[in-house]
C-alpha positions in Angstrom: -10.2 22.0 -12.6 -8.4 21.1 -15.7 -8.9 22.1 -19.1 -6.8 20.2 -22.1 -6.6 22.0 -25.3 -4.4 20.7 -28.6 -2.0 23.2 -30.2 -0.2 23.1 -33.4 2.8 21.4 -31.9 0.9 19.3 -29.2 -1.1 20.6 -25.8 -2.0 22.7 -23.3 -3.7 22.1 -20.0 -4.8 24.2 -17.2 -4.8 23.0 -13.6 -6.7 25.3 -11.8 -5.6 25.2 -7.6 -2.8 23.5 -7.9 1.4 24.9 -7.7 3.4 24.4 -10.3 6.2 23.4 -8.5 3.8 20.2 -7.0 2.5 19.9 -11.2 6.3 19.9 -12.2 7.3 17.2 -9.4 4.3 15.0 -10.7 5.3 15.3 -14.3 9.3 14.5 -13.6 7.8 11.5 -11.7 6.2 10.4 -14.9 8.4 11.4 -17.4 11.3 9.4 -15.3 9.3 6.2 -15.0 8.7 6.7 -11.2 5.3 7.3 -10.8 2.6 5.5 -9.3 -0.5 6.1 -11.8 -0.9 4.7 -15.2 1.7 7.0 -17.3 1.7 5.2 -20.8 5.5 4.6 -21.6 4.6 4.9 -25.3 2.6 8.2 -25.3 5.5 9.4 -23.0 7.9 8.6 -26.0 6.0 10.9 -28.1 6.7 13.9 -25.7 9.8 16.3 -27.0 9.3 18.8 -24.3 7.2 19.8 -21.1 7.0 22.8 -19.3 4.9 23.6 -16.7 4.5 27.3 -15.8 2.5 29.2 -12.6 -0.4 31.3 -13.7 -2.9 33.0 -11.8 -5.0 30.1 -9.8 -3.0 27.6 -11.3 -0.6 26.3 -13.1 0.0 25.5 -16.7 1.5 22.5 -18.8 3.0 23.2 -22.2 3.9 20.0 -24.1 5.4 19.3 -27.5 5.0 16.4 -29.5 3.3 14.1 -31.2 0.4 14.5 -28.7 -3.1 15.5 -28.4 -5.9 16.5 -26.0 -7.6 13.0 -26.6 -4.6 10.5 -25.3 -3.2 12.9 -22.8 -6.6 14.2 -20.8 -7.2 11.0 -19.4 -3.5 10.3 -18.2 -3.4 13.6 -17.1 -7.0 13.6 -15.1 -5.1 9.8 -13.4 -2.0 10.8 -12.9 -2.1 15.2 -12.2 -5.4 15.8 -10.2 
């Protein structure tokens, strides 16, 4: 499950079943130019910060930046789940 939400500052998203350590792995892959799905290197450069966090069931991604739930949900759903 994921759920994408925009914030004042950029997004939030909620990956239900999944670790955050495997979530932060993914995202360093991506944010590093090392992954294998279809990261956009110009939507990365609008990225200040990511954190990714464990919650109960999940775990969840804060980013800030010149983002919102529209470019990044689709990434994320290709390159996250």
């Amino acid at each position: 499950m994921l759920t994408v939400n925009n914030t004042g500052n950029g997004v939030k998203a909620f990956l239900g079943g999944f670790r955050a350590e495997e979530i932060d792995a993914k995202v360093q892959e991506c944010r590093e130019g090392r992954c294998s799905c279809a990261c956009d290197p110009q939507i990365m450069q609008k990225i200040g910060k990511i954190e990714v966090s464990a919650e109960d069931g999940g775990a969840l991604i804060s980013i800030t930046g010149e983002v919102t739930r529209e470019e990044l949900e689709p990434m994320m759903r290709e390159c996250l789940l």
